[in-house]
N, C-alpha and C positions, 0 to 999 in steps of 0.2 A: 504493500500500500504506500501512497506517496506520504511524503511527511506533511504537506498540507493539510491530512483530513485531522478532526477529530477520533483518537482511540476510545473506546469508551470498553474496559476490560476489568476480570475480578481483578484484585490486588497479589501480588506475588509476594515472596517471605522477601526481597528486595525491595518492596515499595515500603515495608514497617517504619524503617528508621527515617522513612521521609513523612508518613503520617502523622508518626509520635512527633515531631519536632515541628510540623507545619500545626499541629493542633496545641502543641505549647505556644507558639510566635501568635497565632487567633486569639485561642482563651485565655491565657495567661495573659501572657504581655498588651495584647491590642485590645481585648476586650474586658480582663479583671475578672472574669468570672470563676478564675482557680489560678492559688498562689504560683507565683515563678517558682520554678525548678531550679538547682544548678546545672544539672545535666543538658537543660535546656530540651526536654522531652515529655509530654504528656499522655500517659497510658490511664487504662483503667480496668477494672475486674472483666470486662468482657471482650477484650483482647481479642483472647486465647477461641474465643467463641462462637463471634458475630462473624458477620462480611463482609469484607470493604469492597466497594467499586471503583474504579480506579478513571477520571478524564486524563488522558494524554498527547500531547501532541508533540512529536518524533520522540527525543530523547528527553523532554520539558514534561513533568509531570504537572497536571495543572490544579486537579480537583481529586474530592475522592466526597463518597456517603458510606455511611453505616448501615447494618442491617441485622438487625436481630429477631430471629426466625421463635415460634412457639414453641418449637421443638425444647428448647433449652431450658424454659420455664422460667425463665426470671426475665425482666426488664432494667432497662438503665435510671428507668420510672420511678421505678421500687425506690432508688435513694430519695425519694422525694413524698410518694405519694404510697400510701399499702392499699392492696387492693379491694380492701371496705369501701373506701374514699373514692377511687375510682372502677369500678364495675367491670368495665371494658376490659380491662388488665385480664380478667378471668375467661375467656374470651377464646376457644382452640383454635381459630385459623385467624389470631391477630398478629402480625407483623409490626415491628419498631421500626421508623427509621430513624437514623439519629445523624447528628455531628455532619452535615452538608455542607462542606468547608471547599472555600474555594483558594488561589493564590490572589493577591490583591490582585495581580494586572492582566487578570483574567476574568475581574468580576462584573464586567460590564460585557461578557460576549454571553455565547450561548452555551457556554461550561453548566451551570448550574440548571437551567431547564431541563437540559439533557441528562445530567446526573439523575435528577429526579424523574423524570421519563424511565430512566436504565433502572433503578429501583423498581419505580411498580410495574414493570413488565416483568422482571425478577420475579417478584412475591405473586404476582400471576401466576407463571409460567411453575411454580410450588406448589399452587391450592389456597393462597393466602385471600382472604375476603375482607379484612380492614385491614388498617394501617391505624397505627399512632404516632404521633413525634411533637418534640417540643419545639414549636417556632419562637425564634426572637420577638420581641412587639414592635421594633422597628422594622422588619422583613414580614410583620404581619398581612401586609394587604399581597403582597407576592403566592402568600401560602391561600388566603382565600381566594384570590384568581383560579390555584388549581382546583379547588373545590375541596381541600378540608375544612371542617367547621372548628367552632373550639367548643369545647365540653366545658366553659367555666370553671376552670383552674386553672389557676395562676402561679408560677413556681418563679421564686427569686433565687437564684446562684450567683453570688460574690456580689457583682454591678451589674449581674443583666438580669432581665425579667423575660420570662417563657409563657407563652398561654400556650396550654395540650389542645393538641387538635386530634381530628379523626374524618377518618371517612372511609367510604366500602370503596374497594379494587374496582369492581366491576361500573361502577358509578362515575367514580376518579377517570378510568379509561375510557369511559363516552363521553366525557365532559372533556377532555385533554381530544380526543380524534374531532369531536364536532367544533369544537372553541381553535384549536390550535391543526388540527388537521393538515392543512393545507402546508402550514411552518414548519409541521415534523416531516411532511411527505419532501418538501425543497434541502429540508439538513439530512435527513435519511443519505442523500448522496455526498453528501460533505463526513461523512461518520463511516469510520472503519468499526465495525459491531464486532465485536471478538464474545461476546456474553453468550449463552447456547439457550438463545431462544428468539423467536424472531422480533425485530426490530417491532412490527405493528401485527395486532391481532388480525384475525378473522374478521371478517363486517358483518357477522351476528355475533362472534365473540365465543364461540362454539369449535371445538374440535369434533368434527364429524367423522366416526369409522377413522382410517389410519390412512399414510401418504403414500402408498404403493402404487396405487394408480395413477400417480403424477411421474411414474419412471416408466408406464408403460404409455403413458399419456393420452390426456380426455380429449384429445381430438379424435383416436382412435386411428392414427394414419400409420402406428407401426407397433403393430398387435405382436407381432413375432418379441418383441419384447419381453412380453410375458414368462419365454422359456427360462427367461434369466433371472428373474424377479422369485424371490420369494417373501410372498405376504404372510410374512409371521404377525401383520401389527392388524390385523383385523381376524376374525373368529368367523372365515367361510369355511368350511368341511375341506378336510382334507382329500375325502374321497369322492370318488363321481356319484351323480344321481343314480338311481334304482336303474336296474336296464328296462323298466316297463315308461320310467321317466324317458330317457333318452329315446326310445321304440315311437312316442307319442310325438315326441316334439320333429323328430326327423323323418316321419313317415309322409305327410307332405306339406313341408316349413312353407310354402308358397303361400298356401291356403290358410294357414296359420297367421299368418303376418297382415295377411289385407281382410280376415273377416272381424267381423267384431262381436265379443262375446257375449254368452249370456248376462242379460244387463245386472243381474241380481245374485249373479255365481248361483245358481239353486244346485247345481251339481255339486258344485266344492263343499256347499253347506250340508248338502243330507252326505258325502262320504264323512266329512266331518264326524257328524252325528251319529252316525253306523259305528266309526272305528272308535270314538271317545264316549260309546251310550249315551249319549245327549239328545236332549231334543233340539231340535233345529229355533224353535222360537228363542232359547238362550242362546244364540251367535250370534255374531257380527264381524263381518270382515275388515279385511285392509288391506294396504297395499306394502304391508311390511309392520310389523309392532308400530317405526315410527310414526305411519300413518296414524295406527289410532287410538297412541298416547294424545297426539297431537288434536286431533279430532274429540274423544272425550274429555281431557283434560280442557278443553277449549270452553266443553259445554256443563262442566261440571264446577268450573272454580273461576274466582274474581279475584283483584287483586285482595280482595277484604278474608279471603280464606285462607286459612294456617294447614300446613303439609307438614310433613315429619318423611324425611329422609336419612335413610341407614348411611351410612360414610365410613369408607368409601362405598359410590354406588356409581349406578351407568351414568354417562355424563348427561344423556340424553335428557334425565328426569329436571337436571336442577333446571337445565338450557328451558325446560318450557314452563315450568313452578315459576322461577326467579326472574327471566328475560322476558319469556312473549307476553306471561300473565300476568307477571308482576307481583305473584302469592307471599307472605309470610310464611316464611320455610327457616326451619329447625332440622337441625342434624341429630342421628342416636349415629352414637359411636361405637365401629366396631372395633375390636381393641386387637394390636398383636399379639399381645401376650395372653388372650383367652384364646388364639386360632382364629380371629377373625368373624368365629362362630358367635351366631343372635345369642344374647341370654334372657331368656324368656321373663323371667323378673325384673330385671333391669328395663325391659319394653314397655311390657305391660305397665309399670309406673310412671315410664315417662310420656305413654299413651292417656293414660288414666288424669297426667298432670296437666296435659298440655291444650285438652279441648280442641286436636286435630279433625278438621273436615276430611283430610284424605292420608292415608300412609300406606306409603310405596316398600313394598319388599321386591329385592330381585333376588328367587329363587330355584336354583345355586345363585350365589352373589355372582355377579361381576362388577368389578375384576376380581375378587379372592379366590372368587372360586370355592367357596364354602356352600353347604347346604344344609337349611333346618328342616329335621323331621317334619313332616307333615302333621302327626299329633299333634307336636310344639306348638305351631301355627293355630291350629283349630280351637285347643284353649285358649291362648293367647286372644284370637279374634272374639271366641264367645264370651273371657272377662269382660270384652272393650264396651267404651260408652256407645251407645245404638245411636250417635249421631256420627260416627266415624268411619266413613267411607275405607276398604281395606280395598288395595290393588296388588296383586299377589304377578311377579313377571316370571314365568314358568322359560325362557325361552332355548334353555340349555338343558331341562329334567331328563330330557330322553337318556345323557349320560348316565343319570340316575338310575330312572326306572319312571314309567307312565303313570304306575301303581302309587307314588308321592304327590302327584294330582292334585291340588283343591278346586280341580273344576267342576266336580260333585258337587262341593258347598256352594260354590260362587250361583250353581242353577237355581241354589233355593233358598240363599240369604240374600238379601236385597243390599249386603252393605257388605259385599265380596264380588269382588272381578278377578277373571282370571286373564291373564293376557299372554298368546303364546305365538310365538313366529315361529314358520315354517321353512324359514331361510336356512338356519344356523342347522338344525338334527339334520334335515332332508336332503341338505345340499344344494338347496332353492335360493343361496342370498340373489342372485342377478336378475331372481325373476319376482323376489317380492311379494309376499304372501304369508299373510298372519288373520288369527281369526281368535278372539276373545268369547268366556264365556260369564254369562251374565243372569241374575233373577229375567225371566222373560220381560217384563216393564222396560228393565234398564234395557236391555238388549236393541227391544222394539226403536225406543228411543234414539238410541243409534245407529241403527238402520238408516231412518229415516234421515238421517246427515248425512250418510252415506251416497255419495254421487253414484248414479249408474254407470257401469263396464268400470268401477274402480280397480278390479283387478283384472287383468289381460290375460288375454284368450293362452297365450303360453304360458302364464303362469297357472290357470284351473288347469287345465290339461295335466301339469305336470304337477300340480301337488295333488288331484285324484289319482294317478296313477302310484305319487309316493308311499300314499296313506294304504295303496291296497298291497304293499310289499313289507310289511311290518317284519319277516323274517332278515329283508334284508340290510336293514336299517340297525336291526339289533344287534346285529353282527358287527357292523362299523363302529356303531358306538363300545362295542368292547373291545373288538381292537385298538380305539383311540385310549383305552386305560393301560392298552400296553406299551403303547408309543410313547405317549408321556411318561410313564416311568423311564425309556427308555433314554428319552431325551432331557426326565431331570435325576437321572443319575452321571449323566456326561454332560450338562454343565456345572453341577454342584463339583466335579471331577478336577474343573479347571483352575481352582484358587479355593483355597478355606479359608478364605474371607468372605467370600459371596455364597450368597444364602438365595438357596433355591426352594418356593414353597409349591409342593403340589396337593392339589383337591380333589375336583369332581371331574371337573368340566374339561373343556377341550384344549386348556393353556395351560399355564401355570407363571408365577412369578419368579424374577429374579434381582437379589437385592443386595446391591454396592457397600462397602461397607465403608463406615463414617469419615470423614476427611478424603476420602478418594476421590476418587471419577464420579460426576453426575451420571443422573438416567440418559438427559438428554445426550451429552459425551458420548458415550454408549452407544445410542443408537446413531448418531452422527456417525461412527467411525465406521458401525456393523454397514452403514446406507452404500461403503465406500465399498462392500464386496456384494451387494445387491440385494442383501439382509435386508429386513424392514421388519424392526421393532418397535413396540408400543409404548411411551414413554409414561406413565400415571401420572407423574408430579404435578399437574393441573389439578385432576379429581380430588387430593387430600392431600392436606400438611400431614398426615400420618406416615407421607411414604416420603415424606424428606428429602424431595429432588433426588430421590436412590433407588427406585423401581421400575424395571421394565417389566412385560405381560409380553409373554410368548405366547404366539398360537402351536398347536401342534399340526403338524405337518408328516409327510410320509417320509420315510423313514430316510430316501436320498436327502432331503430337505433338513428333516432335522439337521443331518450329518454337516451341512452348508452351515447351518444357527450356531453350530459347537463353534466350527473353525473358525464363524465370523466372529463370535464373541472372543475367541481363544488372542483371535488376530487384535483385537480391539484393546482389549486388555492388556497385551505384551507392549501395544503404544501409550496405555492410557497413567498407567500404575504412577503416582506419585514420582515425582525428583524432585533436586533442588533447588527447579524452577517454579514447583506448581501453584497454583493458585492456593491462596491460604483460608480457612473458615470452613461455613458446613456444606459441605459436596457445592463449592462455588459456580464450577467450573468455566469452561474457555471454549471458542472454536479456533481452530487453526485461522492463522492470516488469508483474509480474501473469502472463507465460507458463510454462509448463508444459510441459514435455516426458516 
């Protein structure tokens, strides 16, 4: 990169001694807020901890910010305020940012915007959902431009005075793209980004499915791509569709593609019905689960209604609770240290606390890949208060077993759905095809939202043919228990530092260990041998910017996920240049994410 541009990078065990001494010549000396040193150096207890981001331009270090993640448990706050006094502090996906320290003859350019940019994409790109930091009161109109408020607390240190501010990530990021948009889009090209994550969100702010199919790319002009690509970072089946699926779709695809289908699926619905004992007035179809999350959720909740979502969960739930609806949404934490696994008391109470209109289970989780008994569920649901809508997302069970079901319940409780895609077991993700079961009322009800030919004449076709092959399907799903053992016993193989968790489902995780290589690192490097892995660090502060989600794949493919990790790792491992704090990480000079 030229020396023109601004560097915006984590901080290296080389930037320290220029932090600590640019933060004593600020505080100390220019500002009074903490006595001189001799040493002429300013540290503090969280060091050893936080994250520094680093402004640089060529060999001129210019800026840097602080960052202090949840994970740690304490704040820099704490010397000031205990967490009675301030509430917020108590808070799992709260992020610190602290000490945004510029060089004086830099404080008049676009050092400082951008610092604060490269933070909350940071604490983004982790799972982070608010922010706290103490602003100056003379820098105070700067800080509400970006869109923090202040919580009414006022902290005096030495000769300065701080009002706490706060604001939600997700908030902060609309209000910087819509406010400022245009200003970061002209300095985007003035900025060498070394940070592993991308400069600007999504323009819904959503990570949809995984990036594989931008290597075989959505224009679709060079499909031969594919042979090289391996989609570890999305959950489509390893194996081909049924041969009674393939027999339907290729008998004559002519006639397939220009008729149009039954406007109402009545076929898809009564095999439905046949193969799961259902009656047909409890379904409703879609064009994929996200169809008609998107569609009920639409017609079920306002922004004035309270959800409860398990964490970590699909990204999909919060993307339509929190963005399109705008709902009051709460998190039930699933914990590592219990496996990830629901605990049925711990639910039940904070269901019982919370006066939720709707609570979402995804059933095996993903991404953990955990799964609760089906009795678990059923008490659980029958303690719950009868104004508490249960969404129950089945869309990985066949791993399981059909037998773990609550589509039983869901046809005769009015206050259980069941929602299950036929993409991810069948082998159907390209053709899209899910069907929910419901008390007949609720069903009806959406139906009737239901646009006619919502689902495409190759998609019925091929998931009647799937549903009528259940021998062959059961057989894939147990072979996928062998693969994944097989694939995380050869990467847990690669380092005993990295921690590999397997479940139910068709993936499993894998997890960096502390001070090392990020998730995103990781897959950055895996992308460079045509790997593509799934990076979590969005979904939950839980996984600490240190968790990728493998799919499982056939057994040539796995063999590609070891090497490419194996490869990624031998470059990634710590030295004594590497970024300092918790799983910082860097992209190489010139890459893009």
């Amino acid at each position: 990169m030229g020396r023109d541009l601004l560097q915006l990078r984590p901080a290296t065990p080389e930037d320290l001694e220029w932090i600590h001494e640019l933060r004593h010549r600020v505080y100390a000396q220019e500002l009074g807020q903490h006595a001189p040193d001799p040493a002429g150096r300013l540290r503090d207890g969280l060091d050893g901890d936080n994250v520094y981001l680093v402004a640089a331009r060529g060999a001129a270090r210019i800026g840097f910010v602080s960052l202090t993640p949840p994970w740690l448990g304490r704040y820099a706050l704490e010397k000031y305020l205990v967490r009675g006094e301030l509430p917020l502090l108590a808070e799992d996906d709260l992020f610190e940012v602290r000490i945004l320290t510029v060089e004086p003859r830099w404080r008049t350019t676009a050092a400082a915007p951008l610092l604060m940019w490269a933070a909350l994409r940071w604490i983004a790109a982790r799972g982070g959902r608010r922010v706290v930091a103490m602003g100056r009161t003379e820098l105070l109109g700067m800080y509400l431009a970006a869109g923090l408020r202040r919580v009414d607390r006022t902290i005096r240190s030495g000769a300065v005075t701080f009002e706490v501010l706060t604001g939600g990530v997700a908030e902060l990021t609309e209000l910087a793209m819509g406010r400022y948009g245009t200003i970061l889009e002209r300095l985007r090209s003035a900025v060498d980004w070394r940070l592993d994550m991308p400069f600007a969100p999504r323009p819904d702010g959503c990570e949809h499915g995984g990036a594989s199919f931008t290597a075989i790319g959505t224009d679709f002009r060079a499909l031969d791509r594919r042979q090289h690509i391996v989609a570890a970072d999305v959950l489509d089946a390893w194996f081909p569709p049924a041969p009674g699926v393939r027999a339907a779709l290729a008998e004559d695809p002519a006639w397939v593609a220009r008729t149009s289908p039954p406007a109402g699926a009545e076929g898809l619905l009564s095999e439905i019905a046949m193969a799961r004992t259902l009656p047909t007035e409890a379904l409703a179809l879609g064009a994929g689960s996200s169809d008609l999350i998107f569609r009920a959720f639409g017609q079920w909740l306002t922004p004035e209604s309270r959800v409860l979502l398990t964490d970590p969960c699909y990204g999909e739930y919060a993307h339509v609770t929190e963005r399109v609806i705008g709902c009051r949404v709460d998190r039930f934490r699933l914990r590592r240290e219990d496996g990830w696994r629901i605990d049925p008391d711990r639910l039940s109470a904070a269901v019982e606390a919370g006066h939720y209109d709707l609570v979402v289970v995804v059933n095996p989780n993903n991404p953990t890949g955990r799964h609760a008994p089906a009795a678990e569920l059923r008490s659980l649901i029958a303690a719950a208060p009868a104004r508490t809508r249960w969404w129950i997302d089945e869309a990985y069970l066949g791993y399981v077993g059909m037998t773990e079901s609550l589509a039983g319940l869901a046809e005769t409780d009015p206050r259980v759905v069941v929602c299950t895609s036929l993409s991810k077991m069948y082998a159907l993700s390209g053709l899209r095809a899910a069907y929910l079961v419901a008390e007949p009322t609720t069903a009806t009800q959406l139906r009737r939202r239901t646009p006619p030919w919502g689902v495409s004449l190759p998609a019925q076709l091929a998931a009647v043919a799937a549903l009528r092959d259940p021998a062959y399907y059961n057989d894939c799903w147990l072979r996928t228990r062998v693969l994944r053992r097989q694939l995380a016993d050869a990467l847990a193989a690669l380092d005993q530092d990295v921690r590999v968790e397997e479940a139910v489902a068709n993936f499993l995780t894998l997890t960096l260990p502390q001070g090392g290589p990020s998730a995103a690192q990781l897959v950055d490097e895996c992308r460079r041998h045509d790997v593509y892995l799934r990076d979590l660090s969005p979904l939950s502060t839980q996984y600490q910017g240190r968790t990728v989600r493998i799919a499982v794949r056939d057994t040539a493919e796995n063999a590609r996920i070891v090497a490419a990790c194996q490869a990624a790792l031998d470059v990634l491992r710590p030295g004594p240049s590497s970024p300092v704090g918790v799983s910082a990480g860097v992209l190489p000079a010139g890459s893009s994410r």
